[in-house]
N, C-alpha and C positions, 0 to 999 in steps of 0.2 A: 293671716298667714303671710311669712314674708317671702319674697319673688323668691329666693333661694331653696325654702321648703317646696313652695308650689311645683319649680320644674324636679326637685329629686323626689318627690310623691308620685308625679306622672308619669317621670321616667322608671320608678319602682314596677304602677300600673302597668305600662306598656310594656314591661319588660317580660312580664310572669301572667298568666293565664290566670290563676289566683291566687290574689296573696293573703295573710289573717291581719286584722286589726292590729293583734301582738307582733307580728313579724314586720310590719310598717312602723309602729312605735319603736322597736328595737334598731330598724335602719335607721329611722331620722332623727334618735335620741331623742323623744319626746315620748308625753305621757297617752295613757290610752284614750285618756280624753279629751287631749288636745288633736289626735290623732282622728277621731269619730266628730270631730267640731273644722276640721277642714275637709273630711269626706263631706258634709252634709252642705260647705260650701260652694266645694266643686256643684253637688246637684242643682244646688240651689243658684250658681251659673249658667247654668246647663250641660253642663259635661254629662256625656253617657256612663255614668257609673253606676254600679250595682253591686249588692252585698246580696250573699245566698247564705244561707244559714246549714249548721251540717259541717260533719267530720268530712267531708270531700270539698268543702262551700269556701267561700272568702270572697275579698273585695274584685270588680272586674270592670275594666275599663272595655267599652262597647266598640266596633270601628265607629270612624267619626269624633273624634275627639279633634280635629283640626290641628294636630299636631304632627312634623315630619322629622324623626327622630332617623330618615334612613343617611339624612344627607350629614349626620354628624361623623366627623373624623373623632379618629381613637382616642385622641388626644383631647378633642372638646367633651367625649362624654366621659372623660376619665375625671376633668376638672369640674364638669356640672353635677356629676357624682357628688360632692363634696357638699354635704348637707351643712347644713345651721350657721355657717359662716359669713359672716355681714364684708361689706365692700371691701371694709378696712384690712381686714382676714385675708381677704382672695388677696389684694396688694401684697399683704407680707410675705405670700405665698409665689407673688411673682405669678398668677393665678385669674388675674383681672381681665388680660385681652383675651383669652381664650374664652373665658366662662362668657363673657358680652357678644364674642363669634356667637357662639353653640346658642346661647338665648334667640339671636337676630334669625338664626336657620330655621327653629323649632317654632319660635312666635309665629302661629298664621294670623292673618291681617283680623283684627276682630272686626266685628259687625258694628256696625253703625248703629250706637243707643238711640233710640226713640222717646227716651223721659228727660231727655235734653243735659243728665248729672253726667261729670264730668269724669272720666276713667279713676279711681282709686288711687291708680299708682301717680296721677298728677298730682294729686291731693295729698297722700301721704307719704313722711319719709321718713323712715327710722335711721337712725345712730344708736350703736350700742355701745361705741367709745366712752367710758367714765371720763366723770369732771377732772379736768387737771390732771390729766393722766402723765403717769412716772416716764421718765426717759427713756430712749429709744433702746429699748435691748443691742447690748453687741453684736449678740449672735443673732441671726433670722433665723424664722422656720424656712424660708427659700433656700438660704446657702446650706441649707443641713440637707434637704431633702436629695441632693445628686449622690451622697454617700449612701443616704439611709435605703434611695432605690436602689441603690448596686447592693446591697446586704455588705456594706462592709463595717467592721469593726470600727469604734472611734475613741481617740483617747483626749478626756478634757480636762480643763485646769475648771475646778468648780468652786467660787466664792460662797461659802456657805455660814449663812452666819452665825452660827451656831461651833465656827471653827475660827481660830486669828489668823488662818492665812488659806489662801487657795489650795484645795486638795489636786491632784493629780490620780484619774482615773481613767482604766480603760472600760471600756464599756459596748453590752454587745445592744445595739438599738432594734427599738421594735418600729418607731415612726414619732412624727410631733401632732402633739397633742393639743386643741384648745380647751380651759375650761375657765368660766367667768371672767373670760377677754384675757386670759395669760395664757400665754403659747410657753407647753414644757417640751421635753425632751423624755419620752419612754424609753426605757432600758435595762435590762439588767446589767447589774454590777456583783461579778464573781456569783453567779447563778440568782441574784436577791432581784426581785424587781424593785426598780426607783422611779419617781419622776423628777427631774432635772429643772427648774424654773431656764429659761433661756436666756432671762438679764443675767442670770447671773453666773453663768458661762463664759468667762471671762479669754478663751482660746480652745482653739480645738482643731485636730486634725484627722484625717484616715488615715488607717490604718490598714497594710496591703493584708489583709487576710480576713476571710469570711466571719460574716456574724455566729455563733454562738446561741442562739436562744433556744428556749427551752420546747420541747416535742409539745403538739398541740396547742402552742399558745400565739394567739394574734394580739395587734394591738391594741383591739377592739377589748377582748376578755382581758386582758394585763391591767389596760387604761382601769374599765370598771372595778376592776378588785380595788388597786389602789385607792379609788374616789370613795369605794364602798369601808373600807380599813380606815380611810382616812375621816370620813364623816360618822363613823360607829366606832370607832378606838380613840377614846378623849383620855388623857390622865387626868384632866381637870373641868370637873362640871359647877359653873358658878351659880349661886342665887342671888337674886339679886333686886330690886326694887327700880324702878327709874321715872324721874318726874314725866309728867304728860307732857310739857312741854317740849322733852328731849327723845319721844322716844320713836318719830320719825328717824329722826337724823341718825339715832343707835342705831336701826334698822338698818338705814345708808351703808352707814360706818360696818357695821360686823355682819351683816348678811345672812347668811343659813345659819353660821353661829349662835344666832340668837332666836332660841324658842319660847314666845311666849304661852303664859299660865293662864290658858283660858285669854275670854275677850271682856271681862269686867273691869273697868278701872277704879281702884280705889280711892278714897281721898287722898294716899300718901304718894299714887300713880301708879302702874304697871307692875307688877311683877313678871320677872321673865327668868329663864335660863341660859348662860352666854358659855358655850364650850371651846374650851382652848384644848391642844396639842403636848403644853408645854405650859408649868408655870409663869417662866417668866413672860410667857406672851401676854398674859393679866396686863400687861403696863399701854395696852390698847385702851383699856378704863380710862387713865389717867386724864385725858383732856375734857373728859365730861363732869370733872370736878366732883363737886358736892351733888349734881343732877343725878349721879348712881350710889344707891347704897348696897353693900354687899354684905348680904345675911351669912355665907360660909360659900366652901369651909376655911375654917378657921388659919390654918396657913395660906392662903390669898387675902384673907384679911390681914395679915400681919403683915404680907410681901406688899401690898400697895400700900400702909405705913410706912417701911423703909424708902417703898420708892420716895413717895410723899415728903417727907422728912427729909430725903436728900437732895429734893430738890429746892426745898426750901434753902438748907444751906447752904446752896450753888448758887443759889440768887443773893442770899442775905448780905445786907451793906458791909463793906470793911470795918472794923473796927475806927473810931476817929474819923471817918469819913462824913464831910458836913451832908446836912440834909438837902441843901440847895446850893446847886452851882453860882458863883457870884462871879 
């Protein structure tokens, strides 16, 4: 469990008299059983928690839990609120000295181990920052967040690269979003919900007039649809073969996109399914060579021919050009 889940679980607990398994998984955005695998931690610390089974029943935290959540100002519990978010996050968020306040208040002194192991959190440290991670987004999720708390309207020049030049949109925002370490921008545009990648927002301002969004909808239920739209509306579902050697690094590389067929490997390696958006995004194959074969359909096989092909002739020596510099 990381420090960030821990205190917005306790603070969940402390919060509500009973809460369900499902309505703790739906706050912290995690699943039901990662959810039932950090209750059974806490006991197994010894936090007074308790599950009662039953249409009246849920999870309950006991007094005694050594935690003082009265001395939090509005403001530290509004930012320790902010589930699943790593260090880096709170930063970008402008988010770091408050959340470390609110932690330093809530943390009661722990007891003194008698097995002589050394606290967890000296031992462990997560990073979720990817390798060689892309450039610094223009826009922050911080500088956005003073418009997006006032409910006002914004209008952005959006680089999209699916267009030759920056669009121009106003747009009514619901909140910024993280999901697999990219901070978007929720919003409808002209009633449609979008999400906005934040690099690539290339200017943006408010606008003096209130947001726009649509009757019962938060950012919570918006964000989900679109991730739900997004991961179950594919125009292109690839087949595909990939050597054993390669199919770690596939993994790396294309993520939830790629579902593999069963856990057999064959002699020729893996077979999997890799789902794109959009044909031309196939050209994500391209650096794994000859390591992927793509069984169909049949226009992704022709389209990574062309690419293929084209690159070759991008590279191909000049005509008359000697083979060695002399």
């Amino acid at each position: 469990m990381t420090p960030d889940r821990f205190f917005s679980l306790m603070l969940l607990l402390e919060s509500r008299d009973a809460v369900t398994t499902q309505e703790l998984a739906s706050a912290l955005g995690v699943s039901l059983r990662t959810v039932t695998r950090d209750l059974n931690w806490l006991r197994d610390a010894g936090m007074p928690v308790t599950a009662q089974r039953g249409r009246l029943g849920g999870v309950t935290m006991l007094p005694g839990s050594g935690l003082d959540l009265a001395r939090l100002t509005p403001g530290e519990r509004d930012h320790l609120s902010l589930a699943g978010l790593d260090e880096k996050q709170r930063a970008e968020l402008d988010a770091s000295g408050e959340s470390r306040r609110a932690r330093s208040k809530i943390g009661a002194t722990p007891p003194r181990r008698g097995d002589g192991l050394l606290p967890l959190t000296d031992v462990v440290h997560v990073d979720s920052r990817p390798w060689l991670q892309a450039r610094t987004a223009v826009t922050t999720p911080a500088s956005l967040l003073g418009p997006v708390r006032r409910g006002r309207r914004l209008r952005i020049q959006y680089d999209s690269p699916r267009e030759s030049c920056p669009r121009d949109l106003v747009v009514d925002p619901y909140g910024v979003f993280a999901k697999a370490g990219i901070w978007y921008l929720v919003a409808d545009c002209a009633r449609v919900p979008r999400m906005y990648r934040l690099e690539r927002i290339t200017a943006w301002k408010e606008v003096d007039q209130p947001r726009r969004i649509r009757a019962n909808q938060t950012l919570a239920t918006v964000a989900a649809a679109l991730v739900e739209q997004w991961e179950h509306t594919h125009a292109i579902e690839v087949s595909a073969t990939i050597d054993q050697t390669q199919i770690e690094r596939a993994r790396r590389i294309l993520g939830q996109r790629l579902v593999q067929d069963g856990h057999e490997e064959s002699a020729t390696g893996h077979r999997v399914r890799i789902r794109f958006p959009h044909l031309e995004d196939v050209r994500a194959l391209l650096p794994f060579g000859s390591a992927i074969t793509v069984h169909g359909p049949a226009e992704v096989r022709a389209h990574l021919r062309d690419l293929a092909t084209d690159l070759a002739h991008h590279y191909a020596p000049s005509p008359g050009a000697s083979r060695f510099n002399r």
